[in-house]
PAZAPA-4460 file (N, C-alpha, C; in steps of 0.05 Angstrom, whole numbers, plus 32768, in hexadecimal, padded with zeros to 4 digits):
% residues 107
    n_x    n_y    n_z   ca_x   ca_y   ca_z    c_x    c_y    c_z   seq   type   mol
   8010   7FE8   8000   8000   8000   8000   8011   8019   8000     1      X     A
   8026   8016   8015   803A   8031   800E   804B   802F   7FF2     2      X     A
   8048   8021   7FEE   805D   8022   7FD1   8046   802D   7FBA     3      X     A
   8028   802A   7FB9   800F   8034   7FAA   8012   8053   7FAC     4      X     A
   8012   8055   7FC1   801A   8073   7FC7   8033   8085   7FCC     5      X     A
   8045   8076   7FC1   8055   808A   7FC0   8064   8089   7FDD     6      X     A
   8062   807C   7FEB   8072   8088   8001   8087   8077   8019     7      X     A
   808C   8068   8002   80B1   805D   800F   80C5   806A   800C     8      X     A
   80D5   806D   8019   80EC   8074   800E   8107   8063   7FF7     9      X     A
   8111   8074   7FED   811D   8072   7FD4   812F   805B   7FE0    10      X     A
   8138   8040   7FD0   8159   8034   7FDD   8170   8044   7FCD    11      X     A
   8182   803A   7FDA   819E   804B   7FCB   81AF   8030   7FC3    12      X     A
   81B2   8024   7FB1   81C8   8014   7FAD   81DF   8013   7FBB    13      X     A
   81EE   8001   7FC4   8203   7FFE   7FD2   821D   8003   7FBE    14      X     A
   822F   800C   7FCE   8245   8014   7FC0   8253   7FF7   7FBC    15      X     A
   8266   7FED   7FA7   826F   7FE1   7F9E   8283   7FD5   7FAB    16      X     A
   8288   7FC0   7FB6   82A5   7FB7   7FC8   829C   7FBF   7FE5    17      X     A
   827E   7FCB   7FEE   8279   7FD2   8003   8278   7FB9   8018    18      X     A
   827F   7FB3   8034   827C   7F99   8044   825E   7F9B   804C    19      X     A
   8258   7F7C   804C   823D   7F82   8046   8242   7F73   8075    20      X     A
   822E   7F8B   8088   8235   7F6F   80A2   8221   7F5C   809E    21      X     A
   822E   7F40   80AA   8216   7F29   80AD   820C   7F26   80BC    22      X     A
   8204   7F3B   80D0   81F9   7F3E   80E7   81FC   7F28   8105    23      X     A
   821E   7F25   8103   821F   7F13   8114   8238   7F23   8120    24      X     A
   823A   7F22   813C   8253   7F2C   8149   8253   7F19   815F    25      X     A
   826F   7F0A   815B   8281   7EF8   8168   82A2   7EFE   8175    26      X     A
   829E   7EF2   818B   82B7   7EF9   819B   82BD   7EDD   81A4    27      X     A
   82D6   7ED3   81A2   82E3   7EBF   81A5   82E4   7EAD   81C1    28      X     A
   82E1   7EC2   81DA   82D8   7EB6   81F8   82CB   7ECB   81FC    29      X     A
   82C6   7EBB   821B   82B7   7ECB   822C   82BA   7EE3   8231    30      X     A
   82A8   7EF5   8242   82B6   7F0E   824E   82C9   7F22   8245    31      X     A
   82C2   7F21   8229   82CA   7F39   821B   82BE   7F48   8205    32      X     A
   829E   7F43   8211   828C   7F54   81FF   8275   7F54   820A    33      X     A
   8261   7F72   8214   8249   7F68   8224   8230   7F74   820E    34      X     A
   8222   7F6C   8212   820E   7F79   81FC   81F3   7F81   8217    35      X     A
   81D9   7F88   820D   81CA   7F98   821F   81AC   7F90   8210    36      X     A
   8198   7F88   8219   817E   7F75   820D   8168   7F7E   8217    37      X     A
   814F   7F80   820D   8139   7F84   821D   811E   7F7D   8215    38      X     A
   810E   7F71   8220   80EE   7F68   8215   80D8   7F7C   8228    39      X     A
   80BE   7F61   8224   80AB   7F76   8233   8091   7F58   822F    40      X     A
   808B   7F51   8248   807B   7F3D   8247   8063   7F50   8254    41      X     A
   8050   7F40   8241   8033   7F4B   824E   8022   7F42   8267    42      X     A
   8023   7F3C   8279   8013   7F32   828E   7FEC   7F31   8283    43      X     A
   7FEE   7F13   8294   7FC3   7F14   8292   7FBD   7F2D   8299    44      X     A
   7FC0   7F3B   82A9   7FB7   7F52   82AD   7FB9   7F61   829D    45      X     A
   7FCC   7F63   8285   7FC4   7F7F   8277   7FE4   7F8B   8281    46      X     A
   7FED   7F8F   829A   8004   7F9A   82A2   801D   7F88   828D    47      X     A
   8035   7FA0   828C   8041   7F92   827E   8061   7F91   8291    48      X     A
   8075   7F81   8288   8089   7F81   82A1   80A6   7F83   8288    49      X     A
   80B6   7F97   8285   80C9   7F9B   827B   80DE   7F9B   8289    50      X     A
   80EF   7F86   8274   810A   7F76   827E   811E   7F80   8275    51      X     A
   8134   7F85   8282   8145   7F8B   826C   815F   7F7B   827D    52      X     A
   8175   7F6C   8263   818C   7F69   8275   81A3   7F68   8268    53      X     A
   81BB   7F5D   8270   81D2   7F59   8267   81DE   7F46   8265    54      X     A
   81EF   7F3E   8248   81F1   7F2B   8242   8212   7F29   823F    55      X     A
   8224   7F14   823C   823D   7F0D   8236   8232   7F07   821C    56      X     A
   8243   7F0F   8208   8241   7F07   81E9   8246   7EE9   81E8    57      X     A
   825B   7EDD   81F4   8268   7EC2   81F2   8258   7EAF   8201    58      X     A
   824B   7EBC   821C   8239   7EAA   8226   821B   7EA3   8225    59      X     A
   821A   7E93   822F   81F8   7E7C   8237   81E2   7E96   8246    60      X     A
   81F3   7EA2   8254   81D8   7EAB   8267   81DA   7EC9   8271    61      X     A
   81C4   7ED2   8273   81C2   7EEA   8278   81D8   7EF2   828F    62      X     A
   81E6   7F09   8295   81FB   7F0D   82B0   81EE   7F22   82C7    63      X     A
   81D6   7F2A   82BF   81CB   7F40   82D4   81AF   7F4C   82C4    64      X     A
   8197   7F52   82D2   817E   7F5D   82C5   8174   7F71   82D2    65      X     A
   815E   7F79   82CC   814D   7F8F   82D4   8131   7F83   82CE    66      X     A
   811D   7F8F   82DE   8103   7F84   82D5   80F7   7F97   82E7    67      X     A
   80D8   7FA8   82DA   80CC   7FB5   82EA   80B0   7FBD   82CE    68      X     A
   80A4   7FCA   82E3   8084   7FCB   82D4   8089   7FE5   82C4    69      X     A
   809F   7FF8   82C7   809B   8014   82BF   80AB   8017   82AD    70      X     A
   80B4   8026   829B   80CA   8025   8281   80E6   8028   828D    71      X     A
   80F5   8012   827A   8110   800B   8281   8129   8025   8272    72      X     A
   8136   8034   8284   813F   8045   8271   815F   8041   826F    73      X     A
   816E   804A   825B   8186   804A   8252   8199   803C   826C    74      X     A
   8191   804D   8284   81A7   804F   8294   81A8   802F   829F    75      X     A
   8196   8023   82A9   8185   8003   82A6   819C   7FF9   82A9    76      X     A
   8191   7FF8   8281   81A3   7FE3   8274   81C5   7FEB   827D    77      X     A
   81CD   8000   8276   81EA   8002   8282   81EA   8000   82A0    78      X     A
   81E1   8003   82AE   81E6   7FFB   82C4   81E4   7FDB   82C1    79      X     A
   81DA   7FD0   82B9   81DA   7FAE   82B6   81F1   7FA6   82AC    80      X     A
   81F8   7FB9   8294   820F   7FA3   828F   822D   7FAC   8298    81      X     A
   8230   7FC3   82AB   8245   7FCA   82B8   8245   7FC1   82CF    82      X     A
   822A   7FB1   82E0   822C   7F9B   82EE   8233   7F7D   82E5    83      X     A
   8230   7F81   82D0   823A   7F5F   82CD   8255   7F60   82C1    84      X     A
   8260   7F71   82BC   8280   7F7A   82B8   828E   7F74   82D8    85      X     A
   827E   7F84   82EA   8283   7F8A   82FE   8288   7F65   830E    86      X     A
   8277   7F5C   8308   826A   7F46   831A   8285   7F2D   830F    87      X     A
   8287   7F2E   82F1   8290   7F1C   82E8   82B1   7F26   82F4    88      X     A
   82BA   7F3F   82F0   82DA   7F44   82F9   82E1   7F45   8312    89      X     A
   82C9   7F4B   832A   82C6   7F47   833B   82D8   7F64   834A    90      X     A
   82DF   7F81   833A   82E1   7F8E   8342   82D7   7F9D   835F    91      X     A
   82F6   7FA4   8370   82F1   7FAC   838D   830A   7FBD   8388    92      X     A
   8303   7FD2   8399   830C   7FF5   8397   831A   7FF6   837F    93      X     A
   82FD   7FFA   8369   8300   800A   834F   82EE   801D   8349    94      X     A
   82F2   8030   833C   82DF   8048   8336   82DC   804A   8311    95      X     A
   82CB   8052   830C   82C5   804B   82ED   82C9   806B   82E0    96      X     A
   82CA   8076   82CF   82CF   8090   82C1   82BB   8089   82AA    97      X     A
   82A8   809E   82B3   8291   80A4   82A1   8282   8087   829F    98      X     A
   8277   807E   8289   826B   8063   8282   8284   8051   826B    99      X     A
   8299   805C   8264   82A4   8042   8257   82BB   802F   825E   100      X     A
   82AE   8025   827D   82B9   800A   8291   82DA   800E   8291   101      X     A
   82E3   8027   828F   82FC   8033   828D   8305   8030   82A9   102      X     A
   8314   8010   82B4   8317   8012   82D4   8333   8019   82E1   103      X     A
   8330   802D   82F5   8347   802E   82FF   834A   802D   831C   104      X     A
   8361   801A   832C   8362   8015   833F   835F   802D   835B   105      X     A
   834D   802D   8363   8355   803E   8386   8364   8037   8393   106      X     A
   837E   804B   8399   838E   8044   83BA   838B   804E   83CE   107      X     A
***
């Protein structure tokens, strides 16, 4: 129906020798890549419960979550997965600089 009317947008051909990704990103072990996930299950009631958590690229199972009835925001998810950084290195007297897990020792 949008294409009847006029109103998709144009494609652009790909440039020639361009890498096309295969939408897969792999890391060789563990614990050196975290990624950040989130759903939203509906309850019988109508209420809905949004999850969000953190994942190890290399591993089986989630490393830390969030779950609550009200919207999950940015800070959430990063707080989730700078706890499972945290959890898995088992960091004690370190301080972090800004959000990119940049750790340096306290004396």
């Amino acid at each position: 129906m949008m294409k009847q009317h006029d109103l998709l947008l144009q494609r652009h051909p790909r440039a020639a020798g361009e890498r096309r990704h295969d939408g897969q990103v792999t890391v060789e072990r563990s614990y050196t890549r975290w990624c950040s996930d989130g759903f939203e299950i509906t309850c019988d009631n109508r209420e809905k419960v949004r999850v969000a958590l953190a994942l190890d690229c290399c591993g089986p199972e989630a490393t830390a979550h969030v779950a609550t009835t009200e919207g999950i925001k940015s800070e959430d998810a990063q707080d989730r997965v700078i706890t499972a950084v945290e959890d898995r290195f088992r960091f004690r007297n370190t301080f972090f600089i800004g959000r990119n897990l940049t750790a340096t020792p306290v004396r």
